[in-house]
Structures are given as structure tokens and as C-alpha cells.
C-alpha positions as protocol buffer text, in pm:
chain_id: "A"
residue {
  index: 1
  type: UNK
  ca { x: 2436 y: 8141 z: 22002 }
}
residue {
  index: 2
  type: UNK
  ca { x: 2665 y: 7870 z: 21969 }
}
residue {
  index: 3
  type: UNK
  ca { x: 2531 y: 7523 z: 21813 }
}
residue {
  index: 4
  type: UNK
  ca { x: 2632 y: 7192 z: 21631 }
}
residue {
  index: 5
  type: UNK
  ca { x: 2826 y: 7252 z: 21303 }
}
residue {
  index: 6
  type: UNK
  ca { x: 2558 y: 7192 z: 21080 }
}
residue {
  index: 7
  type: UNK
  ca { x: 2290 y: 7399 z: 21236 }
}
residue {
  index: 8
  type: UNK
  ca { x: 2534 y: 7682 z: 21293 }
}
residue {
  index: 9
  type: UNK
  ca { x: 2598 y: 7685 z: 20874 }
}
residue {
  index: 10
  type: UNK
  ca { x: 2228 y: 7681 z: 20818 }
}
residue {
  index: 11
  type: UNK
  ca { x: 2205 y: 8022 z: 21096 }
}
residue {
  index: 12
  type: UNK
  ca { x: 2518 y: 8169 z: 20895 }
}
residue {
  index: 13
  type: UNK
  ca { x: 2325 y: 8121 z: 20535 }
}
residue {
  index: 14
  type: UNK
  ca { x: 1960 y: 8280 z: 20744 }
}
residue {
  index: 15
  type: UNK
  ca { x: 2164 y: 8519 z: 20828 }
}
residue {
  index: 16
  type: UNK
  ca { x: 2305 y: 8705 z: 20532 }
}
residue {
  index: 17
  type: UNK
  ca { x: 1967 y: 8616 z: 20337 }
}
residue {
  index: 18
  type: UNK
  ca { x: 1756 y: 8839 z: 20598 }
}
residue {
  index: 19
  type: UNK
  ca { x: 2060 y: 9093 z: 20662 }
}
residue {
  index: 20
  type: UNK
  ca { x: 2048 y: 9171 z: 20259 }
}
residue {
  index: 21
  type: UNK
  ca { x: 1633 y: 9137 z: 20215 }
}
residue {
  index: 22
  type: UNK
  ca { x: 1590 y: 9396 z: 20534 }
}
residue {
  index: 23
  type: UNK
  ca { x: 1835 y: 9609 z: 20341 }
}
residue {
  index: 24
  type: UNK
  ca { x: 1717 y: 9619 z: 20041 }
}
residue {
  index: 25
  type: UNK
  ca { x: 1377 y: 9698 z: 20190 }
}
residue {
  index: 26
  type: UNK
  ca { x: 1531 y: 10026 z: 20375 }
}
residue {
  index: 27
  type: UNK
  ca { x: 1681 y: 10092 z: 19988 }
}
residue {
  index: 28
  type: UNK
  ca { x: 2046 y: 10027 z: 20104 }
}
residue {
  index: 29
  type: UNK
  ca { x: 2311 y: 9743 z: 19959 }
}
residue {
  index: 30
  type: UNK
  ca { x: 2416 y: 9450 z: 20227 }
}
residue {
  index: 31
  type: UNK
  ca { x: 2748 y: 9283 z: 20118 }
}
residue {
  index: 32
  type: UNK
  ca { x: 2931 y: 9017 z: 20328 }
}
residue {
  index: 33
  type: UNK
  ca { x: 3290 y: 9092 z: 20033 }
}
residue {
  index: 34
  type: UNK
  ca { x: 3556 y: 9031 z: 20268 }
}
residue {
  index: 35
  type: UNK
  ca { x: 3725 y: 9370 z: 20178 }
}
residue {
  index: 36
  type: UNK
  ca { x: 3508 y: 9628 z: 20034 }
}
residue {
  index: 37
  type: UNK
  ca { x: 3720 y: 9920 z: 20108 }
}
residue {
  index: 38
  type: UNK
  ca { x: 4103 y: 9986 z: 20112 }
}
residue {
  index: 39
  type: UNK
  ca { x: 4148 y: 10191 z: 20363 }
}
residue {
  index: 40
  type: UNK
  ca { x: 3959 y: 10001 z: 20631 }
}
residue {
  index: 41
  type: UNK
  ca { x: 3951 y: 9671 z: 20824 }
}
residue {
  index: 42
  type: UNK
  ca { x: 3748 y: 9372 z: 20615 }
}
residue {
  index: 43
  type: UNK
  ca { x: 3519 y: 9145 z: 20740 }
}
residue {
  index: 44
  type: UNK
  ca { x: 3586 y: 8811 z: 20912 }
}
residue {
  index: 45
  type: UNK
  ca { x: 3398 y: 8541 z: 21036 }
}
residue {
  index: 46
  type: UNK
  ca { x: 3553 y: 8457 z: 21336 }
}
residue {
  index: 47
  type: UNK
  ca { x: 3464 y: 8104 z: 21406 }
}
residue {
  index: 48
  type: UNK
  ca { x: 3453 y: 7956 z: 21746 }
}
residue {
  index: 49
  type: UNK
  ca { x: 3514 y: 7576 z: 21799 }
}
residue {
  index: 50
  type: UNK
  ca { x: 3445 y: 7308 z: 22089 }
}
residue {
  index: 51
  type: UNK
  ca { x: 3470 y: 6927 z: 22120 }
}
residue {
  index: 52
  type: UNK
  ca { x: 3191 y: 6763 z: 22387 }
}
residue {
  index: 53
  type: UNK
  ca { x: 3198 y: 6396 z: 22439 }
}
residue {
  index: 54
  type: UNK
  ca { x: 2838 y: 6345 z: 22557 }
}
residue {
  index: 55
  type: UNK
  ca { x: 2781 y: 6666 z: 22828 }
}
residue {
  index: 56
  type: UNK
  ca { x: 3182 y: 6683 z: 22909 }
}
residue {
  index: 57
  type: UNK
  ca { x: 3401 y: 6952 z: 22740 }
}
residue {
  index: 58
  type: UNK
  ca { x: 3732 y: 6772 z: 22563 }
}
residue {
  index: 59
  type: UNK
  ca { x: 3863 y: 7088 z: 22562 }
}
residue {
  index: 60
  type: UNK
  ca { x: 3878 y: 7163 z: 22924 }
}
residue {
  index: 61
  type: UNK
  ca { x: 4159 y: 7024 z: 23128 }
}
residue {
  index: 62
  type: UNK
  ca { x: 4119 y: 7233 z: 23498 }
}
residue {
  index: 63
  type: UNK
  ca { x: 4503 y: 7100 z: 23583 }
}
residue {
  index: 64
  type: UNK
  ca { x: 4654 y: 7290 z: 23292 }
}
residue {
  index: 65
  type: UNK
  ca { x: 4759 y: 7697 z: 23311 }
}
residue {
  index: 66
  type: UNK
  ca { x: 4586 y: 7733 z: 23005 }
}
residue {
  index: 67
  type: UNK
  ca { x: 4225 y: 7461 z: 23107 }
}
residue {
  index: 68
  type: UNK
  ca { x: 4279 y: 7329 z: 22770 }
}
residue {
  index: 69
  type: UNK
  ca { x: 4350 y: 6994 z: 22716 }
}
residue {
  index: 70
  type: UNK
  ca { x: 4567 y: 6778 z: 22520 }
}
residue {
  index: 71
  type: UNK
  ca { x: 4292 y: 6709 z: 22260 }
}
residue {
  index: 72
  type: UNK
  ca { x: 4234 y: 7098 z: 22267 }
}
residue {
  index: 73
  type: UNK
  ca { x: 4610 y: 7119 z: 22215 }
}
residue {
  index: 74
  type: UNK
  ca { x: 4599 y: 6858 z: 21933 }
}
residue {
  index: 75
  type: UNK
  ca { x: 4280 y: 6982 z: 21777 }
}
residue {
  index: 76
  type: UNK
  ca { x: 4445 y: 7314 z: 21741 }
}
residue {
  index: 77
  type: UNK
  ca { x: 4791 y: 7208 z: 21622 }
}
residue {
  index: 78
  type: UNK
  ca { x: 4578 y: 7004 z: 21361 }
}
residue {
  index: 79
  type: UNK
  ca { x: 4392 y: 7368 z: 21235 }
}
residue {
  index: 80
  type: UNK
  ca { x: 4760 y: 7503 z: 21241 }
}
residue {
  index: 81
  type: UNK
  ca { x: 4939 y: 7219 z: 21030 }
}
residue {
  index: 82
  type: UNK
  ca { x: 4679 y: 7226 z: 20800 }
}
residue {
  index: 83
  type: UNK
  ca { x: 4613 y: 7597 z: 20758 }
}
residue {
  index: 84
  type: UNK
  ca { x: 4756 y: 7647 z: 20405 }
}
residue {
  index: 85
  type: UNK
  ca { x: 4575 y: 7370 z: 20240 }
}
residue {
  index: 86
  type: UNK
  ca { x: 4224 y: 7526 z: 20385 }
}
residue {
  index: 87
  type: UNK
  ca { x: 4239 y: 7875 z: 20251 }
}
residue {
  index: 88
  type: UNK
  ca { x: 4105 y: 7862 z: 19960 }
}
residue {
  index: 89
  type: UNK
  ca { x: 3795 y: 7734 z: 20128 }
}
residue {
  index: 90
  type: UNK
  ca { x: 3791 y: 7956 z: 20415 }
}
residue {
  index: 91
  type: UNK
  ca { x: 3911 y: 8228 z: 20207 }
}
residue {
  index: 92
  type: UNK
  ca { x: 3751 y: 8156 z: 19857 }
}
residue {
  index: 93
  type: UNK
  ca { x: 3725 y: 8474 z: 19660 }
}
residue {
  index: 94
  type: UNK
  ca { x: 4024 y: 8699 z: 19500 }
}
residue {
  index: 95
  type: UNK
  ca { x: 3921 y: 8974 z: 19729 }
}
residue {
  index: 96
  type: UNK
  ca { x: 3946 y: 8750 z: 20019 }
}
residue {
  index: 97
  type: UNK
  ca { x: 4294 y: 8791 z: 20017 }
}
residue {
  index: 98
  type: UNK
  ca { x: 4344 y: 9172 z: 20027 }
}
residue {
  index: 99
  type: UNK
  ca { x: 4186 y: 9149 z: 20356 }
}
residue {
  index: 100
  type: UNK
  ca { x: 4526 y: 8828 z: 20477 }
}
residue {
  index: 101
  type: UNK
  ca { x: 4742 y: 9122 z: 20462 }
}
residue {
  index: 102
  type: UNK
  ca { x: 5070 y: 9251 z: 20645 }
}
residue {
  index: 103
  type: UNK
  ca { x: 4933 y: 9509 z: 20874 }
}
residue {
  index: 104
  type: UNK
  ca { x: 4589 y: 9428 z: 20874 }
}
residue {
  index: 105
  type: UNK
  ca { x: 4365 y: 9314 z: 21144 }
}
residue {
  index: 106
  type: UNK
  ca { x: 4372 y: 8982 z: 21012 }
}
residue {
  index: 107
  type: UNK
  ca { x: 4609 y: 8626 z: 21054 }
}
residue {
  index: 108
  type: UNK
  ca { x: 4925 y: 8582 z: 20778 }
}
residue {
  index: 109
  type: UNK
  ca { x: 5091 y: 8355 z: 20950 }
}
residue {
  index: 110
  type: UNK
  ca { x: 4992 y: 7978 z: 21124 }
}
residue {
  index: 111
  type: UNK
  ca { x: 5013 y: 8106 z: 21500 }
}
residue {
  index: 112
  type: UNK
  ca { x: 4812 y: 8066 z: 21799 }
}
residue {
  index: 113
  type: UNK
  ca { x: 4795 y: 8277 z: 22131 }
}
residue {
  index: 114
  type: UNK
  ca { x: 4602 y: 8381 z: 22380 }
}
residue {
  index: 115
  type: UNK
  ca { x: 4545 y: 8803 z: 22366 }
}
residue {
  index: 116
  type: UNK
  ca { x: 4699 y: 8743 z: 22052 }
}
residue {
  index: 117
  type: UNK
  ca { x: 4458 y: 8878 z: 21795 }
}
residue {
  index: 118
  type: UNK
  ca { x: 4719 y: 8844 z: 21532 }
}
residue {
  index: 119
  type: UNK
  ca { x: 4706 y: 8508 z: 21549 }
}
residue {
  index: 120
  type: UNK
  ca { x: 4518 y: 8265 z: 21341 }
}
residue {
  index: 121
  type: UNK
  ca { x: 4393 y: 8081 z: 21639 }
}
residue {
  index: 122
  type: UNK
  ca { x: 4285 y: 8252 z: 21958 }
}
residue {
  index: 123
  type: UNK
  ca { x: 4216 y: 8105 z: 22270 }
}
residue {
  index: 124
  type: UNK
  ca { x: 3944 y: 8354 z: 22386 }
}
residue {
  index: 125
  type: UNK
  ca { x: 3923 y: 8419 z: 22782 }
}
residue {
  index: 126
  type: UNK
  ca { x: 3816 y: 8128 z: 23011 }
}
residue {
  index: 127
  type: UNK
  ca { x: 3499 y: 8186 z: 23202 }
}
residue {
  index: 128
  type: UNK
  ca { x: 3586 y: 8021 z: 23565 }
}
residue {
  index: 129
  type: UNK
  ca { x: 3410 y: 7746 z: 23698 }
}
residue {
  index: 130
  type: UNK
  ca { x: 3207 y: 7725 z: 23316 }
}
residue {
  index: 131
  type: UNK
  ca { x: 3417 y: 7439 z: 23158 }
}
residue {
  index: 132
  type: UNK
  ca { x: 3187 y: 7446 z: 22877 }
}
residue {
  index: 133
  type: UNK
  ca { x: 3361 y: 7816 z: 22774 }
}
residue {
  index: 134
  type: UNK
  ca { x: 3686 y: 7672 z: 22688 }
}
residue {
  index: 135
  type: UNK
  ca { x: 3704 y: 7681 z: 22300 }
}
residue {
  index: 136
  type: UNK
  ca { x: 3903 y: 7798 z: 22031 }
}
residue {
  index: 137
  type: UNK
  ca { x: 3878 y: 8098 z: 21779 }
}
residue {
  index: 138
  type: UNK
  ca { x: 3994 y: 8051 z: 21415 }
}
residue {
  index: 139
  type: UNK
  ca { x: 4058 y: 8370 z: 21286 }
}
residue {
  index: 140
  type: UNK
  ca { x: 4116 y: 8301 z: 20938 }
}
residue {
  index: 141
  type: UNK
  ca { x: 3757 y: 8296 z: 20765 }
}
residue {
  index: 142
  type: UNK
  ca { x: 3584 y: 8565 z: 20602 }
}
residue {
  index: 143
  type: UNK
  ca { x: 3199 y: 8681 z: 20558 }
}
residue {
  index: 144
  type: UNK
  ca { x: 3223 y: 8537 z: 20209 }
}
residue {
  index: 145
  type: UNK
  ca { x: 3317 y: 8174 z: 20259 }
}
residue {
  index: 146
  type: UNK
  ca { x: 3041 y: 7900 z: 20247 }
}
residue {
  index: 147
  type: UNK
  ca { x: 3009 y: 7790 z: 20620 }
}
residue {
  index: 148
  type: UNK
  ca { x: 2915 y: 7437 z: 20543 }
}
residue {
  index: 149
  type: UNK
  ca { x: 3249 y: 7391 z: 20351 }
}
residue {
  index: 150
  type: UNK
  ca { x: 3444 y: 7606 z: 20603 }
}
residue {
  index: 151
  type: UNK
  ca { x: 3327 y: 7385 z: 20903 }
}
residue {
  index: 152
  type: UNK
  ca { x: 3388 y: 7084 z: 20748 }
}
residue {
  index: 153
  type: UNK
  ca { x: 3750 y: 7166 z: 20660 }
}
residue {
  index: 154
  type: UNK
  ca { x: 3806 y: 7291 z: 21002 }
}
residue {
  index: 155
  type: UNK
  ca { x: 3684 y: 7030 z: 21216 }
}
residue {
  index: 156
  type: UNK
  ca { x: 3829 y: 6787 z: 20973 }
}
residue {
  index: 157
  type: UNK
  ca { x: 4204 y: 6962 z: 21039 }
}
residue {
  index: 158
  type: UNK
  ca { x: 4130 y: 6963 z: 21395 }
}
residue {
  index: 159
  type: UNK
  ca { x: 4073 y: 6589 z: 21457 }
}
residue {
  index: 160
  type: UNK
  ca { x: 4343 y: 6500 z: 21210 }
}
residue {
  index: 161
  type: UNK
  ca { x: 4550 y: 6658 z: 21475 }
}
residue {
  index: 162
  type: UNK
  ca { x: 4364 y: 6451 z: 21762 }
}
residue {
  index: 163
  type: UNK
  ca { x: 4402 y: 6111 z: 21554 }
}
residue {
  index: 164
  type: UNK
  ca { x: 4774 y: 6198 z: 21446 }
}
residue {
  index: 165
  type: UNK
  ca { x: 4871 y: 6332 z: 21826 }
}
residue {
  index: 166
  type: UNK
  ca { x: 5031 y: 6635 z: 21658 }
}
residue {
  index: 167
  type: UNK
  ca { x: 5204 y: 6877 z: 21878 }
}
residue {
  index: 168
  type: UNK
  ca { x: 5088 y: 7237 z: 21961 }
}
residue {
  index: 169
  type: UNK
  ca { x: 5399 y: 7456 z: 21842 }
}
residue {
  index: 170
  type: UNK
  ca { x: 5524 y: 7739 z: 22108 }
}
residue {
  index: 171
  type: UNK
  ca { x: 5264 y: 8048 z: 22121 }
}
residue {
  index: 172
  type: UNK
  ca { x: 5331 y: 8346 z: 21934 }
}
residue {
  index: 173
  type: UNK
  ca { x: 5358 y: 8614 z: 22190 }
}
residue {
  index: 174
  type: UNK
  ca { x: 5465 y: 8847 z: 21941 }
}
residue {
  index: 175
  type: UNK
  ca { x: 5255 y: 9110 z: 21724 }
}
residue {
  index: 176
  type: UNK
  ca { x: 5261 y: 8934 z: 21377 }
}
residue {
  index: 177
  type: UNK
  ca { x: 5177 y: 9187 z: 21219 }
}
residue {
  index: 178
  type: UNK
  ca { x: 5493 y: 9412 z: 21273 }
}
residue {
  index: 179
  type: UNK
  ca { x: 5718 y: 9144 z: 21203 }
}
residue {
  index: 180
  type: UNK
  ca { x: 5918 y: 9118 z: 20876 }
}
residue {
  index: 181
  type: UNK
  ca { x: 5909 y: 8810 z: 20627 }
}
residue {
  index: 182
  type: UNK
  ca { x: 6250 y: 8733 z: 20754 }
}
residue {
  index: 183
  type: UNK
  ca { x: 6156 y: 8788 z: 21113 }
}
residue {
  index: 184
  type: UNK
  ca { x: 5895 y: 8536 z: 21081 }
}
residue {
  index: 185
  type: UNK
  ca { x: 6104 y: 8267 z: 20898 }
}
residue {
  index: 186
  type: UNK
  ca { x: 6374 y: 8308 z: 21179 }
}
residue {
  index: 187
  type: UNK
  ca { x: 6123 y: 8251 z: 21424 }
}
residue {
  index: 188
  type: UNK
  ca { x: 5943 y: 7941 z: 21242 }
}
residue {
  index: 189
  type: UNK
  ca { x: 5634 y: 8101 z: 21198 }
}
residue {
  index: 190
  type: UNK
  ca { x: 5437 y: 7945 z: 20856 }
}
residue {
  index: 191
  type: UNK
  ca { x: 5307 y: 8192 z: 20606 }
}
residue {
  index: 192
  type: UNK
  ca { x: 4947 y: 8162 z: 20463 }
}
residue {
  index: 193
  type: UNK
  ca { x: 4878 y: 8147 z: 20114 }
}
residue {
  index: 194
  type: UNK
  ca { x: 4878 y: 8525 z: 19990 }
}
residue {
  index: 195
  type: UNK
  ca { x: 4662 y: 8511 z: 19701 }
}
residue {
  index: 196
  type: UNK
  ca { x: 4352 y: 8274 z: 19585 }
}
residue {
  index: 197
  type: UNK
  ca { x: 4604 y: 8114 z: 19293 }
}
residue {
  index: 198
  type: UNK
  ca { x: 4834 y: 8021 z: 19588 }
}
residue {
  index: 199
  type: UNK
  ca { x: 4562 y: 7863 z: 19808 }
}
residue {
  index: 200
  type: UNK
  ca { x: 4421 y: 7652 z: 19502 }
}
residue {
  index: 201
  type: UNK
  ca { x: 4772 y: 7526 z: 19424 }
}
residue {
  index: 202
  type: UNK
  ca { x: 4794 y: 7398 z: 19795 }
}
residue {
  index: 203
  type: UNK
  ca { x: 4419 y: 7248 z: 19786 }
}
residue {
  index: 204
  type: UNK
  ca { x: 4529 y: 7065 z: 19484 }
}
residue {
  index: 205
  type: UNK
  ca { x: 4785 y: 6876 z: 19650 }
}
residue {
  index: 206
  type: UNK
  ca { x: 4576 y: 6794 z: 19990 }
}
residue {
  index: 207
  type: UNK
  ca { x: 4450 y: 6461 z: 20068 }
}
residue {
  index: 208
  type: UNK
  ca { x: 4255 y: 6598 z: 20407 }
}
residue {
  index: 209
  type: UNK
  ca { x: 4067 y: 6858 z: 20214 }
}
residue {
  index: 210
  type: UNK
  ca { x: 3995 y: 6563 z: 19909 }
}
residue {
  index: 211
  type: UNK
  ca { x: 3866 y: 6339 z: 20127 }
}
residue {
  index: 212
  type: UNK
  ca { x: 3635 y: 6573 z: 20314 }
}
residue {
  index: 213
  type: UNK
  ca { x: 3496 y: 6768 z: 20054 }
}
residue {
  index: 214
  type: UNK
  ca { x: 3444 y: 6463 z: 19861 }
}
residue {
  index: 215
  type: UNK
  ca { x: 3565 y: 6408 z: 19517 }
}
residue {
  index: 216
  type: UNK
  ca { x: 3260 y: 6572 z: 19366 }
}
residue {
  index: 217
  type: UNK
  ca { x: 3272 y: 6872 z: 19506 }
}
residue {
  index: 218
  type: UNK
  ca { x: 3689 y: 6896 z: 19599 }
}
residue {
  index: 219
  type: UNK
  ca { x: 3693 y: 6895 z: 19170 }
}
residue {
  index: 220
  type: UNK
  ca { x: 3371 y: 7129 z: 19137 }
}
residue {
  index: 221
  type: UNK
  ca { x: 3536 y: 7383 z: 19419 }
}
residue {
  index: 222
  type: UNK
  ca { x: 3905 y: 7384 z: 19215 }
}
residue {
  index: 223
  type: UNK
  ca { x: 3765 y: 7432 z: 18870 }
}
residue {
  index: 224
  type: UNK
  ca { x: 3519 y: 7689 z: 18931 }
}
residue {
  index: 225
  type: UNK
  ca { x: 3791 y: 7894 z: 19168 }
}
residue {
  index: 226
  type: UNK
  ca { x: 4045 y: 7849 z: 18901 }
}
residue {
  index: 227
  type: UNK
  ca { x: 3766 y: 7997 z: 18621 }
}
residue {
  index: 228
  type: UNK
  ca { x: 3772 y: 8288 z: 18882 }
}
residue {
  index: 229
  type: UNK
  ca { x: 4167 y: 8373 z: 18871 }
}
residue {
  index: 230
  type: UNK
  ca { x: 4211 y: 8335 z: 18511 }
}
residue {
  index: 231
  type: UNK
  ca { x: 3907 y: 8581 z: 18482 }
}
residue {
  index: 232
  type: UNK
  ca { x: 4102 y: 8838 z: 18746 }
}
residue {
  index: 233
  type: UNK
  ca { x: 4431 y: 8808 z: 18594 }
}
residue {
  index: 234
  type: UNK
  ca { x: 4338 y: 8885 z: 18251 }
}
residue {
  index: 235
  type: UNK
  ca { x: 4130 y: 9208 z: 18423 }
}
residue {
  index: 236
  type: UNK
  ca { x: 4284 y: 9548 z: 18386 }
}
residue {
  index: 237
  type: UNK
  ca { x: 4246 y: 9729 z: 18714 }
}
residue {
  index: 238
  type: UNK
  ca { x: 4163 y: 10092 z: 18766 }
}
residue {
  index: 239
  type: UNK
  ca { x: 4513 y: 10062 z: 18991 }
}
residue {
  index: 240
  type: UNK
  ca { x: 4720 y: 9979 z: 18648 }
}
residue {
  index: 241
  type: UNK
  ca { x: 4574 y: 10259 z: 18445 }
}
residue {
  index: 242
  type: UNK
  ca { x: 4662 y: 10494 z: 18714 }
}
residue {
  index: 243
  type: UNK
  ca { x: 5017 y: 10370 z: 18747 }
}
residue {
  index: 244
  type: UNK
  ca { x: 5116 y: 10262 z: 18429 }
}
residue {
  index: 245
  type: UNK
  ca { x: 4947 y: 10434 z: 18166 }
}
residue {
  index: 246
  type: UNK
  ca { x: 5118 y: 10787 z: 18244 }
}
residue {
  index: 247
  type: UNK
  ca { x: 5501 y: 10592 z: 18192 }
}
């Protein structure tokens, strides 16, 4: 059930520990890797965000088509402008990012929508006359990230786009998915970072994810993720041997 940011992170971290001690127990292996297998779907952590001042929703607006309002739209357009320079902490292992692929059942590209599920935010179905429903999925985290980290980043995009008045870009009505890298340019849709060295190099650069993280941990975070790509790079993969070797 939904709750406040920080409690949520502390339900996420309760969660995996008693979802891999009850497995063990039954003498089977619990992983939250974001893409364990090739062939099939990985594993997100679709997040689900709201803004209350006091009891009232800032989300809701019951004028617009949508009932979201123009701090939804901002908070959103915030996540959206920002999206790049947050994966590496949504998204903060190498295999992370064989689950942000083409094709996949998961967001490449900064769009929003409503039935849009390849979007990166989703604006999930409004329950009528429950203003306290309208809220915003983020698409783009996995069941690997650290939800303390994740949240903060997040929330910090979104009211960057509240304090900055940013505007929400049109609504991808199209499948993402099916649509070529020149498709997408044409139609001024923003490509996510497609690898863990890409994300970093984006972090490194971002003032919003500095100043939330803290300087502490923003330096901690890079060095110990860049430790983690030089170690993958120099790995041989079983896919090399099996492609190269026999040339």
C-alpha cells in the first residue's frame, strides 16, 4: 500500500529481505537482477508518485480532460527533463540495461502517456470521484535499484519541474517500441542512456542529482559504479567465445 517516500523504501528493502529468507527456506534462489533471462521480460519496479498539500491532492485538477494538474503536469515534465541524468541510479547495475531495450517491455525513450505502457511515465487510470487516485507511474526503475536513492532522485526531478514551471511535452501516442532511432529523433522523442557507462557519464555532469545525493554519496555512487564497468568490460563473455572464437 502506498505511503510517504521514506517508509515506502524501508517496505521495498523488508521486502526483498523476507522474499529471499522464505526462499531459501523452501531451498529455492530469490533474485530481484533486473534481467535474469534473455528471452523473457525483466523485472521493474514500477514506482507510483503523488504530491498532497496537507489532505488535498496537487495532482488532481477535476477541470482538466486528463484531472491532473499543472503541478502534476510540471512534476512530470521535471521526471522527463531529467530522465537521463537519473539512470544510473534508477538503473544501477550493467544488467540493468539489457532489460532498457528496443522491443522490450520496458521505457527507451523520455515519453509520457496515458495506456501508453511504452512510456517512461504513465498516467495510470483515474478512479472517479477518488481525487486522491490521480498519480503518476515512472516506469523506468528496476528490482535492483536502492529505493531510498531512487526516490530521492525522482521526487527531486519532479519538483525541479514544479519550481522551474517546465512544460509537459505532447504525449506519445505512439508504440515506442516499434519505432526506429530515426523515427524517434524526427518525432523529438529523447533517448535514455543505453548502457551503465552512458548513465554515469550523464550523472557526472548533473547538478540536481549532486545536490540531492549529497556530495558524499554522489562521489561514493560514481566511483564504485565506475569500479563495476571497468570490471565488465575487461570480462570475456560466453557470447564472444561463441561468436568470435570459431573466425
Amino acid at each position: 500500500r502506498y505511503a510517504d517516500a521514506l517508509s515506502m523504501a524501508d517496505n521495498v528493502m523488508t521486502f526483498r529481505y523476507l522474499i529471499k529468507e522464505v526462499a531459501i527456506k523452501e531451498g529455492v534462489f530469490a533474485t530481484f537482477m533486473p534481467k535474469p533471462f534473455s528471452d523473457h521480460a525483466g523485472s521493474a519496479m514500477h514506482t507510483h508518485m503523488s504530491l498532497f498539500e496537507g489532505e488535498e491532492n496537487a495532482f488532481h485538477d477535476p477541470d482538466d480532460p486528463m484531472q491532473l494538474s499543472v503541478v502534476g503536469k510540471q512534476f512530470v515534465a521535471g521526471i522527463l527533463h531529467h530522465a537521463s541524468e537519473l539512470s544510473a541510479v534508477t538503473n544501477q547495475w550493467v544488467n540493468s540495461y539489457k532489460r532498457l531495450i528496443h522491443g522490450g517491455e520496458a521505457p527507451t525513450a523520455a515519453t509520457w502517456g496515458r495506456a501508453n505502457r511504452s512510456a517512461l511515465v504513465r498516467l495510470p487510470m483515474y478512479t472517479p470521484n477518488k481525487s486522491s487516485s490521480r498519480r503518476v507511474e515512472v516506469r523506468s526503475p528496476d528490482s535492483a535499484c536502492n529505493p531510498y536513492l531512487t526516490f530521492a532522485v525522482l521526487l527531486a526531478a519532479g519538483l525541479k519541474g514544479i519550481s522551474e514551471g517546465y512544460e509537459l511535452p505532447e504525449e506519445a501516442e505512439d508504440d515506442v517500441w516499434a519505432l526506429t532511432p530515426g523515427e524517434r529523433r524526427a518525432m523529438g522523442y529523447r533517448e535514455l542512456p543505453g548502457s551503465l557507462a552512458e548513465a554515469l557519464h550523464v550523472m557526472e555532469s548533473s547538478e540536481l542529482v549532486a545536490e540531492t545525493l549529497g556530495e558524499h554519496v554522489f562521489d561514493y555512487f560514481l566511483r564504485n559504479k565506475w569500479t563495476e564497468w571497468t570490471a565488465y568490460r575487461s570480462h570475456v563473455t560466453p557470447f564472444e567465445l561463441r561468436n568470435y572464437l570459431p573466425l
